[in-house]
C-alpha positions in Angstrom: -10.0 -17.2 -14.8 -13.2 -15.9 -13.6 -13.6 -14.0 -10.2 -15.1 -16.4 -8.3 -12.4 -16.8 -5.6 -13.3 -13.3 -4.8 -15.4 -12.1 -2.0 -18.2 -9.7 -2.8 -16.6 -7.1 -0.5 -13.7 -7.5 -3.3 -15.8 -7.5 -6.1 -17.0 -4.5 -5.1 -13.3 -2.6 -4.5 -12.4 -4.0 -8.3 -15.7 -2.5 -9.6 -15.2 0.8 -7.4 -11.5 1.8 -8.6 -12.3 0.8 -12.4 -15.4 3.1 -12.0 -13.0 5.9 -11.6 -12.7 8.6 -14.0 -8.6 8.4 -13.6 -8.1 5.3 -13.1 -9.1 4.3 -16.6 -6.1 5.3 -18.7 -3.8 3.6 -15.9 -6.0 0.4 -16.0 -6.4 0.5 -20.1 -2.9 0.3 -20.5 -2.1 -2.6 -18.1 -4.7 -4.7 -19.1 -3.6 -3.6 -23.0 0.5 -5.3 -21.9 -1.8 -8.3 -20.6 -3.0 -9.3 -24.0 -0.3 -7.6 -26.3 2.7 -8.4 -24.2 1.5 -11.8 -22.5 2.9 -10.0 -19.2 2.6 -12.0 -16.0 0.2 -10.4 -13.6 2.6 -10.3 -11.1 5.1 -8.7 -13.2 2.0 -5.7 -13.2 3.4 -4.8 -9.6 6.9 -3.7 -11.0 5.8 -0.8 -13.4 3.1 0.7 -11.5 5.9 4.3 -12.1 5.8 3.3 -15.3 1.9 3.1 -15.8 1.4 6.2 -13.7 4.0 8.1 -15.9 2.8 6.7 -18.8 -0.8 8.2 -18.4 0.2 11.5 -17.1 -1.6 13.3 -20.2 -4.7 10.8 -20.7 -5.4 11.6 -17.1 -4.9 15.4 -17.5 -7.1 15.8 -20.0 -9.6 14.1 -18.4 -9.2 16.5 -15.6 -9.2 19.6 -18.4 -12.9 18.2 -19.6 -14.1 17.9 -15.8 -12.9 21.5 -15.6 -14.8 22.3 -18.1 -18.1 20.9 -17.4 -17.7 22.4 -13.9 -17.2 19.0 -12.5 -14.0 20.0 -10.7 -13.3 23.8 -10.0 -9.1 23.1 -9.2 -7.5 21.2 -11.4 -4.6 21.6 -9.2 -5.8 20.2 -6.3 -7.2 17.2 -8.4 -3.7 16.8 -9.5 -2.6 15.9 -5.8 -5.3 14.1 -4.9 -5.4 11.7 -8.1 -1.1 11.2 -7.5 -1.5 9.8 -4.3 -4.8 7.7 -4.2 -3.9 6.4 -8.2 -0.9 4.4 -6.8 -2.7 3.3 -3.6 -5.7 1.8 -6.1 -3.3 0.4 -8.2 -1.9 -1.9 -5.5 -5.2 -2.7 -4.0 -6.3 -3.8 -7.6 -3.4 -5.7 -8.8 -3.4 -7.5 -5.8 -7.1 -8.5 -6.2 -5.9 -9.3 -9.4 -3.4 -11.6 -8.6 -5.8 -13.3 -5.8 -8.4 -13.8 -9.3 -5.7 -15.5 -10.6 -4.7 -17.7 -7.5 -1.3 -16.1 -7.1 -2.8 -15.1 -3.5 -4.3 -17.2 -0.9 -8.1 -16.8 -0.5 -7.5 -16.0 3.4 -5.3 -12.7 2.5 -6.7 -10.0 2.2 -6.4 -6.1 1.6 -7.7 -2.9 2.5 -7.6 1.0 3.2 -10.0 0.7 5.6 -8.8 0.0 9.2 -12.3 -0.7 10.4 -12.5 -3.9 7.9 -10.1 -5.6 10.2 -10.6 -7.4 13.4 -9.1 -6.0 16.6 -7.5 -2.8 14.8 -8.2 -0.5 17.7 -5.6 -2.7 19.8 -3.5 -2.8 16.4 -3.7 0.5 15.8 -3.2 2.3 18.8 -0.2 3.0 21.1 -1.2 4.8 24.3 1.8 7.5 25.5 0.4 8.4 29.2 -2.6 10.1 28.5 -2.7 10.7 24.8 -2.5 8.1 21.9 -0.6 7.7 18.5 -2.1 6.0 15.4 0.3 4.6 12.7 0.7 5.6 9.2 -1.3 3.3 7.6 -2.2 3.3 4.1 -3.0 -0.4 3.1 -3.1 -3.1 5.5 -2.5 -6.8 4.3 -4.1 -9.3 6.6 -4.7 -12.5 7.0 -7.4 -14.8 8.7 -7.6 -18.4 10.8 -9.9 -21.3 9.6 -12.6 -19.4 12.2 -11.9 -15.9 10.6 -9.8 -14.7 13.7 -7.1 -12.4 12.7 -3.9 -14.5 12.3 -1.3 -12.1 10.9 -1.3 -8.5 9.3 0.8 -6.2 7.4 0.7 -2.3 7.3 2.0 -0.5 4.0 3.0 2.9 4.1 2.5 4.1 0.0 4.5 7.4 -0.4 4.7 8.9 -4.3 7.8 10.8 -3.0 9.8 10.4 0.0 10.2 13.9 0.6 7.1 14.5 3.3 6.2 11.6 5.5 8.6 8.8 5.1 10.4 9.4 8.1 6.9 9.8 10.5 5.9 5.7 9.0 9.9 4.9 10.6 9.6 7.0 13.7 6.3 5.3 14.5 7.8 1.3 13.6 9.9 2.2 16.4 7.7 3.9 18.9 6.1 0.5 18.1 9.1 -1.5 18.9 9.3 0.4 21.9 6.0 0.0 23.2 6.2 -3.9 22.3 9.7 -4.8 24.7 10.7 -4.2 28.5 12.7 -1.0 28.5 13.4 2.3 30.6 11.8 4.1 27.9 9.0 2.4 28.1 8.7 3.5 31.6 9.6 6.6 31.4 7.4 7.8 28.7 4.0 5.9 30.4 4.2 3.7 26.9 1.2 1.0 26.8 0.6 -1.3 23.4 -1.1 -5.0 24.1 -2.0 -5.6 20.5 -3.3 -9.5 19.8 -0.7 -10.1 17.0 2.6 -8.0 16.4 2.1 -5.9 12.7 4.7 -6.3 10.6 5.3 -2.4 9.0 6.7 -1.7 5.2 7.3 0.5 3.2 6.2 1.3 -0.8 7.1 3.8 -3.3 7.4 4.6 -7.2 9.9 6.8 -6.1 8.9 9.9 -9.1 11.8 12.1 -8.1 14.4 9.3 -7.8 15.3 9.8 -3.8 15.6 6.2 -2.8 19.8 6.6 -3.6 19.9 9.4 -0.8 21.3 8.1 1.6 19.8 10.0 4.5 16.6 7.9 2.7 18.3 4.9 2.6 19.4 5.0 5.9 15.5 5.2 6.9 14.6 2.3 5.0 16.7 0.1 7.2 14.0 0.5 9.7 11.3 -1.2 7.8 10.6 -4.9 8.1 10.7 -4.8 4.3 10.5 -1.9 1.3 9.3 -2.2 -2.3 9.5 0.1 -5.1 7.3 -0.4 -8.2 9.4 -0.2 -10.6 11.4 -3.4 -12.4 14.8 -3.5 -10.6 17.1 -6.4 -8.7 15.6 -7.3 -5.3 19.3 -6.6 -2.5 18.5 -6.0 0.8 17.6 -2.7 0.6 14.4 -2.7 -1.5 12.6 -5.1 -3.6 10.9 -4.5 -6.4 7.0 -4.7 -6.0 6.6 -8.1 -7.2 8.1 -9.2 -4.4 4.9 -8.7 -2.0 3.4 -11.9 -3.3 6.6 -13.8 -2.0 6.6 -11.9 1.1 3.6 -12.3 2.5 3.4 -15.8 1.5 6.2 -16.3 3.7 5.6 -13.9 6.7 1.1 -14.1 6.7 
């Protein structure tokens, strides 16, 4: 299947992650188990760990060469960087990859970019008296009415670990939840949120260090309108495995 049911503005995000130096091993390999393995592009979404993982030294030596030819002067700073945007390009493009395949509706869409959607500035901002909080947002799935209003949205929080900031993405679903009922808290802390449509927040990891069995984490996770994990496990109601996106937001956007 061709990519015609894609936009150009996701034509353009496909091109942009494959043009990436590090994304190449990761992507080689995937679309290597596509052909070899007849794998389901869906099924892609459950072993983003183990394509990450998988790549570790393909990707390092392309940072070594880099080093080399003075293209990057900290190798460990590219390390960091790569770790965290590499998984959040892999979900953009195997989504877009899905949608290619019509496993998506052509209404849904995705993004790291807040300012792509319509009304985020009401979406996206709670006012606390005088001062304002913004969500953790690292991908937000969205969809659109038959006149391209926003209809329904989704913010993902991706963590590689859940040692630094899954608890702030929790603590801000309920400021959230706060701002959005009647309540003396509401009141008392001067809380205003009038957003056009109510975002539903998850959650996403590839868990490296294996602290999703904790259960001071799993106690966060409860606070999440869903959580995913990409690697192949049993969905229970405590996380599904990545896969299970396409289900969810066919059911919730």
């Amino acid at each position: 299947m061709n990519n015609a049911i894609l936009n150009k503005i996701e034509i353009k995000t496909l091109q942009e992650i494959e043009s990436k130096y590090y994304m190449k091993p990761i992507l080689d390999s995937i679309l290597q188990d596509i052909e070899s393995k007849n794998r389901e592009w869906h099924k892609v979404f459950d072993n983003l760990y183990s394509y990450l993982v998988n790549s570790k030294d393909l990707v390092e030596k392309l940072i070594q060469l880099r080093v080399q030819n003075g293209v990057i002067k900290d190798a460990s700073q590219a390390r960091k960087s790569i770790a965290g945007q590499a998984f959040s390009n892999l979900i953009i493009w195997t989504f877009l990859k899905n949608k290619e395949q019509g496993h998506i509706e052509k209404n849904i869409f995705i993004t790291s970019k807040r300012s792509q959607i319509p009304n985020h500035k009401e979406i996206f901002l709670i006012q606390v008296g005088e001062e304002t909080q913004k969500p953790d947002v690292d991908l937000v799935i969205y969809s659109l009415d038959s006149i391209h209003n926003l209809h329904k949205c989704l913010i993902i929080s991706l963590k590689t670990s859940l040692r630094e900031r899954a608890g702030q993405t929790y603590k801000w679903k309920l400021l959230m939840e706060i701002a959005n009922t009647e309540s003396n808290l509401k009141e008392k802390y001067n809380i205003s949120y009038n957003p056009p449509i109510m975002p539903l927040v998850c959650f996403a990891t590839v868990n490296f260090y294996n602290e999703i069995n904790n259960p001071q984490h799993r106690g966060m996770f409860k606070f999440f309108d869903c959580a995913f994990i990409g690697k192949d496990i049993e969905a229970d109601d405590f996380i599904k495995p990545l896969s299970y996106l396409i289900t969810y937001i066919k059911e919730n956007l």
